[in-house]
C-alpha positions as CSV (number, residue, x, y, z in Angstrom):
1,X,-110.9,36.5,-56.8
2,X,-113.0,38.9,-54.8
3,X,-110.1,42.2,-54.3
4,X,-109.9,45.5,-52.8
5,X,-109.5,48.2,-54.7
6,X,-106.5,49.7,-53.3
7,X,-104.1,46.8,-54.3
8,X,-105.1,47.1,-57.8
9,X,-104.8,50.5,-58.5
10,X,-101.5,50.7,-56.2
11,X,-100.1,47.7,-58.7
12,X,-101.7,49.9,-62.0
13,X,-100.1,52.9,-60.4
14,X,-96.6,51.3,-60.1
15,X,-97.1,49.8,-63.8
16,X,-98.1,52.9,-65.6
17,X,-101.5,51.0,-66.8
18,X,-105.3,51.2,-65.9
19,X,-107.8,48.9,-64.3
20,X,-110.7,49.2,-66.5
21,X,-114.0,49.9,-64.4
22,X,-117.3,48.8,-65.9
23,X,-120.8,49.8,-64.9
24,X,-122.8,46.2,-65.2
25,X,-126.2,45.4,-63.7
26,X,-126.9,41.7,-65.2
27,X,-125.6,38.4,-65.5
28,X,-125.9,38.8,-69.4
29,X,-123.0,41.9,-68.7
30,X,-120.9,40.7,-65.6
31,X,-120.6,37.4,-67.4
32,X,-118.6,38.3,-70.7
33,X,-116.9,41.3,-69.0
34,X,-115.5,38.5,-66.3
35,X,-115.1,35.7,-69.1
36,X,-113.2,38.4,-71.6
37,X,-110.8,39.8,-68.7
38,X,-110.5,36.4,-67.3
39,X,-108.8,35.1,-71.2
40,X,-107.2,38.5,-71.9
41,X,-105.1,38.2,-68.2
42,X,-107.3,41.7,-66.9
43,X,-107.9,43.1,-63.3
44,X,-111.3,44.1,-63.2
45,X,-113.6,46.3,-61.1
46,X,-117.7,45.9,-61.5
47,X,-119.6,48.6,-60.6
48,X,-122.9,49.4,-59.5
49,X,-125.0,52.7,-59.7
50,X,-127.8,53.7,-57.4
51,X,-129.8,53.7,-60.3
52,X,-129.5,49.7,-60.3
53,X,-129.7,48.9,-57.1
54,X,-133.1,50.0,-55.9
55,X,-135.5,47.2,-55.2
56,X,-133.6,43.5,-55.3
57,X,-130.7,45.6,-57.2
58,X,-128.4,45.0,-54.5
59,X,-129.7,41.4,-53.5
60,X,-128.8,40.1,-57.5
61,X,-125.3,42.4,-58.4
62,X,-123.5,41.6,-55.0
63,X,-125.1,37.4,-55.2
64,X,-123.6,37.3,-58.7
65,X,-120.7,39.3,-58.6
66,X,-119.9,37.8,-55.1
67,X,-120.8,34.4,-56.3
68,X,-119.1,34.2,-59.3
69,X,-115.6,35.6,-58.3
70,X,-114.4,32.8,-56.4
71,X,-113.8,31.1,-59.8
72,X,-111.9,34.0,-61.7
73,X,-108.4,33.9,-61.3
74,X,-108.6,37.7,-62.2
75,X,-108.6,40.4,-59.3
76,X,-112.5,41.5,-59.3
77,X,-113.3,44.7,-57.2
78,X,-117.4,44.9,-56.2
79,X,-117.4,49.0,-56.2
80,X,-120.6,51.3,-56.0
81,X,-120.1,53.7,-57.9
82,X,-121.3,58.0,-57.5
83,X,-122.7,57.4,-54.0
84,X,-124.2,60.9,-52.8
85,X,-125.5,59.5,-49.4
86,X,-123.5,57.8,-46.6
87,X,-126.9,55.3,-45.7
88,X,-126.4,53.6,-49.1
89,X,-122.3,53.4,-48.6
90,X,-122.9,51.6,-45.6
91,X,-125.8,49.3,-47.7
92,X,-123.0,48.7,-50.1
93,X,-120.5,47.4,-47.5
94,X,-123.0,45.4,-45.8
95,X,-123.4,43.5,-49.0
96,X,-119.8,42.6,-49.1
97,X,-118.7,45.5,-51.7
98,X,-115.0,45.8,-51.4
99,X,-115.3,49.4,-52.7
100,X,-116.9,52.6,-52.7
101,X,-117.2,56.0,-54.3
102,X,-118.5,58.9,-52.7
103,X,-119.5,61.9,-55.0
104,X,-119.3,65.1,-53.2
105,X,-119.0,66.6,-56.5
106,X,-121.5,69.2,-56.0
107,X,-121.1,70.4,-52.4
108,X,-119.2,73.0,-51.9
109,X,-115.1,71.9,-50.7
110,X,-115.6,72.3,-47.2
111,X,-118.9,70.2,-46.9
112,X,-117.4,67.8,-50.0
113,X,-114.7,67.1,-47.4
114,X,-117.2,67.0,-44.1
115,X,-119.1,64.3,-45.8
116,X,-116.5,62.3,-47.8
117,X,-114.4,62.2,-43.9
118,X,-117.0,60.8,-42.8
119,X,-117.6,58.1,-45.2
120,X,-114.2,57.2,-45.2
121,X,-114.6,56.5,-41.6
122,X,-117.0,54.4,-41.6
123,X,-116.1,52.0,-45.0
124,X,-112.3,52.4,-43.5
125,X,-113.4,50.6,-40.3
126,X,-114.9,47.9,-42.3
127,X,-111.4,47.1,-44.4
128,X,-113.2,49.1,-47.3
129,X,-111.7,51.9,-49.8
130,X,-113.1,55.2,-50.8
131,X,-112.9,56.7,-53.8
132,X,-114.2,60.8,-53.9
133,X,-114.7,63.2,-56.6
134,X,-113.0,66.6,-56.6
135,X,-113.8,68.9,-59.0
136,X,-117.0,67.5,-61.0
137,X,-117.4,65.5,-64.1
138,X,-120.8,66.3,-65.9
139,X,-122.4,65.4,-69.2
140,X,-125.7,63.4,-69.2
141,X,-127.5,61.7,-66.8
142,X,-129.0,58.0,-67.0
143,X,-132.1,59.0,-68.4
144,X,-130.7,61.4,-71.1
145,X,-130.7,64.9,-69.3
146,X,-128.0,67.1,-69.0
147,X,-125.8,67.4,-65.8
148,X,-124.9,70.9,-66.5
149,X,-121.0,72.2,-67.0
150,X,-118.3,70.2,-65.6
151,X,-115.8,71.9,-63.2
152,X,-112.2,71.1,-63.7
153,X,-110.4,70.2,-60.4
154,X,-108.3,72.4,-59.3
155,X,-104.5,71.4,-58.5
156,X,-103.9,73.4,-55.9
157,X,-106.8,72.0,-53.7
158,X,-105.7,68.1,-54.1
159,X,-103.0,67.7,-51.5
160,X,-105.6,69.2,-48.6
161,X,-108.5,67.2,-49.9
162,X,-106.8,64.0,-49.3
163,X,-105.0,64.9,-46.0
164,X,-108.1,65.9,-44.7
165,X,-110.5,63.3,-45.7
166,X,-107.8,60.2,-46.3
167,X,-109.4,58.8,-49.2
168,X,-108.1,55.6,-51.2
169,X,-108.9,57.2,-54.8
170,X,-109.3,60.4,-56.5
171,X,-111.6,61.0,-59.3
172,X,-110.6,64.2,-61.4
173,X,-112.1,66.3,-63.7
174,X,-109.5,67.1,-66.9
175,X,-112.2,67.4,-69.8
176,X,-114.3,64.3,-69.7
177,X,-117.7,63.5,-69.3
178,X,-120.2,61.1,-68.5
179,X,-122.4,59.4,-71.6
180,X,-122.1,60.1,-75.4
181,X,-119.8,63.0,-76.5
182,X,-121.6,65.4,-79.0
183,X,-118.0,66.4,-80.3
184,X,-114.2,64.5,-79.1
185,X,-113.2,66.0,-75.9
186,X,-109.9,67.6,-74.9
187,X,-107.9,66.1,-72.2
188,X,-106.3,69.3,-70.0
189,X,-102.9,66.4,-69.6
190,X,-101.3,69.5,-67.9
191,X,-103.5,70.0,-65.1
192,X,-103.2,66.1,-64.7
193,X,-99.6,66.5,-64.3
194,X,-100.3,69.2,-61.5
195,X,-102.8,67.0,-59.8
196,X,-100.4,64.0,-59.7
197,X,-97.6,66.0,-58.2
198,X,-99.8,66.9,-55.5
199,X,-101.7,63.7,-55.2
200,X,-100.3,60.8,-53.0
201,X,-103.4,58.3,-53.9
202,X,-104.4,56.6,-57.3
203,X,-106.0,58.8,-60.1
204,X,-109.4,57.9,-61.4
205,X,-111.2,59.3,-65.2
206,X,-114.4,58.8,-65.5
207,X,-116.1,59.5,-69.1
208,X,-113.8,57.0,-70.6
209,X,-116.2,56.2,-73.0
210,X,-115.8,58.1,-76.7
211,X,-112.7,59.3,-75.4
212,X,-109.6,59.3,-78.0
213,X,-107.6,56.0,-77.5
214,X,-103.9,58.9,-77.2
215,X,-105.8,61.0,-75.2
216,X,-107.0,57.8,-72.5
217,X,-103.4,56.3,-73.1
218,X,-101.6,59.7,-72.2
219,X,-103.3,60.0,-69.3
220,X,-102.9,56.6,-67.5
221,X,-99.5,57.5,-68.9
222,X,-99.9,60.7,-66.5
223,X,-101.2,59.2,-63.7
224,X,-104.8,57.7,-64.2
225,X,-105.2,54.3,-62.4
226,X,-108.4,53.4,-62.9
227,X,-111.0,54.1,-65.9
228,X,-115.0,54.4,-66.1
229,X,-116.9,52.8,-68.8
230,X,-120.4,52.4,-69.2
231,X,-122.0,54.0,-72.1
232,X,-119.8,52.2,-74.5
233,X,-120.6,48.7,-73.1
234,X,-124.4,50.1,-73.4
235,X,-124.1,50.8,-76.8
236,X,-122.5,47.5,-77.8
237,X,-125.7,46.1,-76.0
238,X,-127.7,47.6,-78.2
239,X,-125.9,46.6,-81.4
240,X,-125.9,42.7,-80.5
241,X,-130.1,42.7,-79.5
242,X,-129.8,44.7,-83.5
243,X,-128.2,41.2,-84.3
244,X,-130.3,38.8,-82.6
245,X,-133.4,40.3,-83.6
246,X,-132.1,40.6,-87.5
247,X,-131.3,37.3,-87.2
248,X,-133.6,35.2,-84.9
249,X,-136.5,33.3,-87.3
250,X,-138.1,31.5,-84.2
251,X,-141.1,32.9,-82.1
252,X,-139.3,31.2,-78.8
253,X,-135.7,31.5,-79.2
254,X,-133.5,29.8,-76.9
255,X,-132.1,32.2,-74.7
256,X,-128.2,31.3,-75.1
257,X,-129.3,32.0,-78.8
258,X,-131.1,34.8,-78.4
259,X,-128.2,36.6,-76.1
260,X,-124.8,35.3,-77.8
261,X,-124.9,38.7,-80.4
262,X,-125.3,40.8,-77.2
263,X,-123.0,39.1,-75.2
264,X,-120.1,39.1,-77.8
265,X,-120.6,42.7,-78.7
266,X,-120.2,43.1,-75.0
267,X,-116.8,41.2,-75.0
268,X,-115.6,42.6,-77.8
269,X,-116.1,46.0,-76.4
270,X,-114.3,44.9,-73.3
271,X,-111.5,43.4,-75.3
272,X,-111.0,46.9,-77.0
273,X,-111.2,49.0,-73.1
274,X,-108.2,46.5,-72.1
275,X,-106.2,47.0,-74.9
276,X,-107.0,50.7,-74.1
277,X,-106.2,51.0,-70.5
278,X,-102.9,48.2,-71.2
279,X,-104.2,46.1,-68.3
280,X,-103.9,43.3,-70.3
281,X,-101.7,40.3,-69.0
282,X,-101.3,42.1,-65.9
283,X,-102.2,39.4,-63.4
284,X,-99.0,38.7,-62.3
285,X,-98.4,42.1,-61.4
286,X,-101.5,42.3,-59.7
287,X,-100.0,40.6,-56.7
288,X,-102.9,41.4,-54.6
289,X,-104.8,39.0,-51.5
290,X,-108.5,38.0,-51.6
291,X,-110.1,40.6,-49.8
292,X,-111.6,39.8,-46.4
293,X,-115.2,40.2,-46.6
């Protein structure tokens, strides 16, 4: 069931849990992340970076994922994810994505609000959320380089950030970061505290990967709704094609065989995010609507 974002995190909110949110490009990821949450009773949201979406990118996520969720019985949110241009937010709701994150990250406050206004405006008059960045996560970028230091956000700047702009979501930046850690980060829990007190929409961590399962736990505990995963769910990848390749003796495999060690080191990686963020067996709660796209 095809969602919006804003009943899932307002139900994970309520709950003191997290809706896991994986970055997925193929049908050999969005099918055992679907077919894992689907048996363990998980909302969902898949996400989609411009990175994967140039070209057809956008003609095969949004076919699949939109294809597909009709016969989940799970919420599924469609969200692109770290949009830094309004043309491709308005790309993503044209192709039926039920979500979108802005990343104003590195603009100064006063244009991070300018910009994220108005792409709230214009997902907001097609019935789709907005998630927006204050503060900024760093750590490495999709082909390995680093993003440079991250900024933690700043409390005091939360309330007026979402007054003026009216976003849906707010990422925040208490100590994470994006890809593989070099040593086990420090979550800044206190800050979080401050930025839920001022916050009146959902909390969002991204760099949920190689976090410490306390430090994830006492967060959502704190006020985190929703959390990123990717780099995890890419290094599970690579340990089932390890498998397949150590274990295929054919020259033309059959493909189910060839991709079952990748996609159950996929689902078991997804099995170990939703005992993480506690959104197991939380469909009930999720008493959301199939969104209207």
């Amino acid at each position: 069931m095809l969602v919006s974002l804003v009943d899932v995190l307002k139900e994970a909110s309520a709950g003191a849990w997290a809706v896991p949110a994986f970055d997925c490009t193929e049908d050999l990821m969005i099918r055992p992340i679907l077919d894992t949450c689907e048996a363990q009773g998980s909302p969902v949201i898949l996400m989609a970076l411009e990175h994967d979406l140039v070209g057809r990118g956008f003609d095969y996520i949004a076919s699949i994922v939109r294809g597909v969720a009709p016969k989940y019985s799970v919420p599924i949110v469609l969200h692109l994810d770290h949009a830094t241009r309004p043309d491709l937010v308005a790309k993503a709701i044209d192709y039926g994505f039920t979500s979108v994150m802005y990343d104003g990250s590195a603009l100064p406050f006063s244009e991070n609000v300018r910009v994220t206004r108005q792409v709230v405006k214009i997902a907001h008059a097609h019935g789709v959320a907005v998630e927006a960045e204050l503060g900024k996560v760093a750590g490495k970028e999709l082909d390995g380089s680093n993003s440079g230091d991250s900024q933690l956000t700043d409390p005091s700047e939360v309330l007026d950030f979402i007054a003026l702009t009216g976003v849906d979501a707010l990422a925040v930046s208490i100590g994470t970061a994006h890809g593989v850690y070099a040593s086990a980060p420090r979550l800044d829990i206190l800050r979080l505290k401050e930025i839920r007190n001022a916050s009146k929409v959902p909390l969002v961590l991204h760099g949920g990967s190689g976090t410490p399962l306390d430090q994830v736990q006492d967060a959502i505990r704190n006020g985190i709704a929703k959390v990123n995963l990717y780099s995890d769910i890419r290094a599970a990848m690579l340990r089932g094609l390890k498998t397949a390749v150590a274990n295929e003796n054919r020259i033309d495999p059959l493909p189910d065989q060839l991709f079952r060690p990748v996609k159950e080191a996929i689902a078991r990686a997804v099995e170990s995010k939703i005992a993480m963020t506690m959104s197991g067996n939380r469909v009930k709660a999720a008493n959301v609507k199939a969104a209207k796209v």
